[in-house]
C-alpha positions as CSV (number, residue, x, y, z in Angstrom):
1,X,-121.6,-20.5,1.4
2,X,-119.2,-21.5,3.8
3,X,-116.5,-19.4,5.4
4,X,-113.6,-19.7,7.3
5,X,-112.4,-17.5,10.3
6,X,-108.4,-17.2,10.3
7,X,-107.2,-15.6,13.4
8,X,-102.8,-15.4,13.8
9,X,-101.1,-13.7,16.5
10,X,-97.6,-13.9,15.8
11,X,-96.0,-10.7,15.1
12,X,-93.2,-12.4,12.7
13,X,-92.7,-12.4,9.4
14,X,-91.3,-16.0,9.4
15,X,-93.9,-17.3,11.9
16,X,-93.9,-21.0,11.7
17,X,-97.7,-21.0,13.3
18,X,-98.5,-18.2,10.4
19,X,-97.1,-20.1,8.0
20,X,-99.2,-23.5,8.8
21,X,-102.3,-21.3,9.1
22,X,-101.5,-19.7,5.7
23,X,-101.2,-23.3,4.5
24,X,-104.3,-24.8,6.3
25,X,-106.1,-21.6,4.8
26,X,-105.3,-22.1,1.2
27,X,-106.1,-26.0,1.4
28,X,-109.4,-25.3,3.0
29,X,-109.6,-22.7,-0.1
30,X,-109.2,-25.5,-2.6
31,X,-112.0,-27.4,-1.0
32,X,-114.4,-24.4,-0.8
33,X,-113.9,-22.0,-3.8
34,X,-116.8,-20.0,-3.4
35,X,-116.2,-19.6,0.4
36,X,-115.3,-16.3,2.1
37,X,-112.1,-16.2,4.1
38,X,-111.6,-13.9,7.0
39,X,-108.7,-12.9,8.4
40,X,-107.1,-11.0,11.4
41,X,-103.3,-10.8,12.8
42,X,-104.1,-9.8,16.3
43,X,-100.6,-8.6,16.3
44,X,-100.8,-6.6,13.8
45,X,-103.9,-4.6,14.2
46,X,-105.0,-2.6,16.9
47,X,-107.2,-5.0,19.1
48,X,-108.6,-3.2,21.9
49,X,-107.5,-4.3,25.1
50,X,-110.5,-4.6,27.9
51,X,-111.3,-1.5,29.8
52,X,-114.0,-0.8,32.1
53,X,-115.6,1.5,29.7
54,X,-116.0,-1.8,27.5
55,X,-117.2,-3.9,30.7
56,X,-119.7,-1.8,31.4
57,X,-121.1,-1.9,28.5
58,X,-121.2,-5.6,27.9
59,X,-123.7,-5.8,31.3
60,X,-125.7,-3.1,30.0
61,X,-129.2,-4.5,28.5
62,X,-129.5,-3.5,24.9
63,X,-132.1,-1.2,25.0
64,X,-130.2,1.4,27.5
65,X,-126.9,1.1,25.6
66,X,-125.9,5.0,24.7
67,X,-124.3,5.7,21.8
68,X,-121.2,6.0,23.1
69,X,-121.8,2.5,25.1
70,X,-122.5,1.4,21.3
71,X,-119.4,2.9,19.8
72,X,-117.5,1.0,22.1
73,X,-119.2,-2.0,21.3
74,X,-118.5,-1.9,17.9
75,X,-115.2,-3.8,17.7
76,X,-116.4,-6.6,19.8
77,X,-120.0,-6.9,18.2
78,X,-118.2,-7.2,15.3
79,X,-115.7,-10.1,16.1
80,X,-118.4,-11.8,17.7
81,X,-120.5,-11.7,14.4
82,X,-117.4,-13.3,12.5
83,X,-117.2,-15.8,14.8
84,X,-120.8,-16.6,14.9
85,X,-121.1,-16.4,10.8
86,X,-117.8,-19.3,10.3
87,X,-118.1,-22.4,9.8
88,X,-114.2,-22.9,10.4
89,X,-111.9,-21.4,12.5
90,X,-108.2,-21.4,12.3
91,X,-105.9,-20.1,14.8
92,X,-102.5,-19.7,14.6
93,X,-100.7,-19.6,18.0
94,X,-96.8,-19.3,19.3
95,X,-96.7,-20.3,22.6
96,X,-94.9,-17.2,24.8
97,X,-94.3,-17.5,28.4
98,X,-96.0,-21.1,28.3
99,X,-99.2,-19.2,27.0
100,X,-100.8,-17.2,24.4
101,X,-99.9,-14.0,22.8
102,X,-101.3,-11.2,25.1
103,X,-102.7,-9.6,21.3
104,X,-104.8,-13.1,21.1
105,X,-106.2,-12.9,24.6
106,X,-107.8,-9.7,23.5
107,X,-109.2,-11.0,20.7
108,X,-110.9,-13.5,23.1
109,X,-111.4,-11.5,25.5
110,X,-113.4,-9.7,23.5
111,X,-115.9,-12.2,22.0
112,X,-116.3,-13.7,25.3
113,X,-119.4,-12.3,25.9
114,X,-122.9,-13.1,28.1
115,X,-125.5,-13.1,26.8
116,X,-124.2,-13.0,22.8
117,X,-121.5,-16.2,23.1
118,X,-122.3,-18.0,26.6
119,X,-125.1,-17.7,29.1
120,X,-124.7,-18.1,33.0
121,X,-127.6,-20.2,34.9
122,X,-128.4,-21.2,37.8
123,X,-127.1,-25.0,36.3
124,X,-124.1,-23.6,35.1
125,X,-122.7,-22.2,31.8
126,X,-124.6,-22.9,28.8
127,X,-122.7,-22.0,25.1
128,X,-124.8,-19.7,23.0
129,X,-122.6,-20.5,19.9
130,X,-124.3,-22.6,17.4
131,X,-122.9,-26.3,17.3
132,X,-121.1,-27.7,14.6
133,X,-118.3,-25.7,14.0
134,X,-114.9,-26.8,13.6
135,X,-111.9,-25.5,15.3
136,X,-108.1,-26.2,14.1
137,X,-105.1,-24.5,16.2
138,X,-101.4,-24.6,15.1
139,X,-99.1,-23.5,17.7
140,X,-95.2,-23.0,17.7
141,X,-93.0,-24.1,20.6
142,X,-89.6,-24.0,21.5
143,X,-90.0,-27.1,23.2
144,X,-92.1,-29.7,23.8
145,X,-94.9,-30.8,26.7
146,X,-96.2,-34.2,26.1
147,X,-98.3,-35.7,28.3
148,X,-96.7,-38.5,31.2
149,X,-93.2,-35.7,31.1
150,X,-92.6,-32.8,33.8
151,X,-92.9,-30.9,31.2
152,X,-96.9,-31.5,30.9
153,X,-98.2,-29.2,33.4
154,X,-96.5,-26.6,32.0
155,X,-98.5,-26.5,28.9
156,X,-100.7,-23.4,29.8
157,X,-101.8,-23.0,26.2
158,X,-103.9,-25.9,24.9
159,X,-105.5,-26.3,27.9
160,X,-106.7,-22.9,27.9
161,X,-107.8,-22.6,24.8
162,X,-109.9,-25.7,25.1
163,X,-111.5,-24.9,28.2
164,X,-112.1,-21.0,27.1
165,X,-113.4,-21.6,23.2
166,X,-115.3,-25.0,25.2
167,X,-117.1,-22.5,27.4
168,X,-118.7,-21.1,23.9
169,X,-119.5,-24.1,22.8
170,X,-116.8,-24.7,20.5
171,X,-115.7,-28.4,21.4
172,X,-114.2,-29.9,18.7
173,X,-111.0,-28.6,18.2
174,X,-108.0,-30.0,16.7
175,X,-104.6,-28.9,17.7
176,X,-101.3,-29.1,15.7
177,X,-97.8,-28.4,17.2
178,X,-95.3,-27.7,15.6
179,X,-92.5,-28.2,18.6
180,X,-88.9,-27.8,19.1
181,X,-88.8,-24.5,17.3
182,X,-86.1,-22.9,19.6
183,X,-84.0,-26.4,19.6
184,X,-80.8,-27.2,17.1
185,X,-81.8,-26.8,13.5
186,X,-82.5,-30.6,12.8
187,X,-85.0,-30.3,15.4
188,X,-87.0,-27.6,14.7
189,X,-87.1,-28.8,11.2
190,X,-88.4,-32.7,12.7
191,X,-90.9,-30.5,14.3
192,X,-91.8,-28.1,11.3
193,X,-92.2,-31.4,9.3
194,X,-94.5,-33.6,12.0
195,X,-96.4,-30.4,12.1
196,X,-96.7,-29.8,7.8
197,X,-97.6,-34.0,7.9
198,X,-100.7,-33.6,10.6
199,X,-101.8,-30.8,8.3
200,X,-101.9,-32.4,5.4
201,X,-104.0,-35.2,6.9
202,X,-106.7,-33.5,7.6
203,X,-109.9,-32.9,6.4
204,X,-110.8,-29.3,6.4
């Protein structure tokens, strides 16, 4: 059975990135009736923030974890697991400060894990998620950062996510803007459409 991971992070009702995952999510619904869907606003719930508590006890070896070291594994064993189990993760992402949603980096920060997600070696970092899985990320932008503009390097977002979710192995990711979003009306509705067009294109 297949199942899909859908992760937003915008705290708005009227999210445009929400909205597209919401979309992208009941599509991929249509395709796979018996999957499962799981879903997390990062905004929304309370996603623990790193602390050194938590550190700690991701570079303990399992067998002298203490209960308590457990405890406060719990919410990260758990994400990991969901990420491990999909087959098809969806995130939905506004771009703030040129970024990501401090709520989201949590979230990451969080199934970023040695030894569970990725593996240091002496020949570098070697992904320990399983191949295969397909990664689609809608963003909302006030503007725009195509490539060949001086407006490129300030894209902090995409290239972020590609090299952190790349680290774990997840390399085929698709991204979807949805730009212009803070520009006049006609705009932000050019972008909302070229966005809601690239979504409908795909294959989920």
């Amino acid at each position: 059975m297949s199942t899909l991971l859908h992760i937003d992070s915008s705290p708005r009702a009227a999210s445009v990135s929400s909205r597209l995952t919401a979309a992208f999510a009941a599509k991929w619904k249509q395709q796979h009736p018996a999957g499962t869907v799981v879903h997390h606003n990062t905004s929304h719930e309370n996603i623990p923030y790193l602390s050194e508590a938590a550190v700690d006890a991701f570079f303990t070896p399992a067998a002298g974890l203490t209960a308590e070291q457990k405890r406060v594994l719990a919410t990260s064993d758990r994400l990991v697991d969901e990420l491990l189990a999909a087959d098809v993760i969806v995130l939905g992402v506004p771009m703030w400060n040129l970024s990501i949603p401090a709520s989201l980096k949590a979230w990451i920060d969080l199934i970023v894990r040695e030894g569970r997600t990725f593996a240091f070696t002496p020949n570098g970092v070697v992904p320990l998620v399983p191949p295969g899985k397909r990664v689609f990320v809608f963003s909302a932008r006030g503007g725009a950062y195509p490539a060949g503009t001086p407006f490129h390097s300030l894209d902090h977002q995409e290239a972020y996510l590609r090299t952190i979710l790349g680290i774990l192995g997840l390399a085929e990711i698709e991204f979807i803007h949805a730009e212009h979003q803070s520009d006049a009306p006609g705009a932000a509705a050019e972008g909302l459409a070229r966005a809601e067009h690239a979504l409908a294109a795909l294959a989920a």
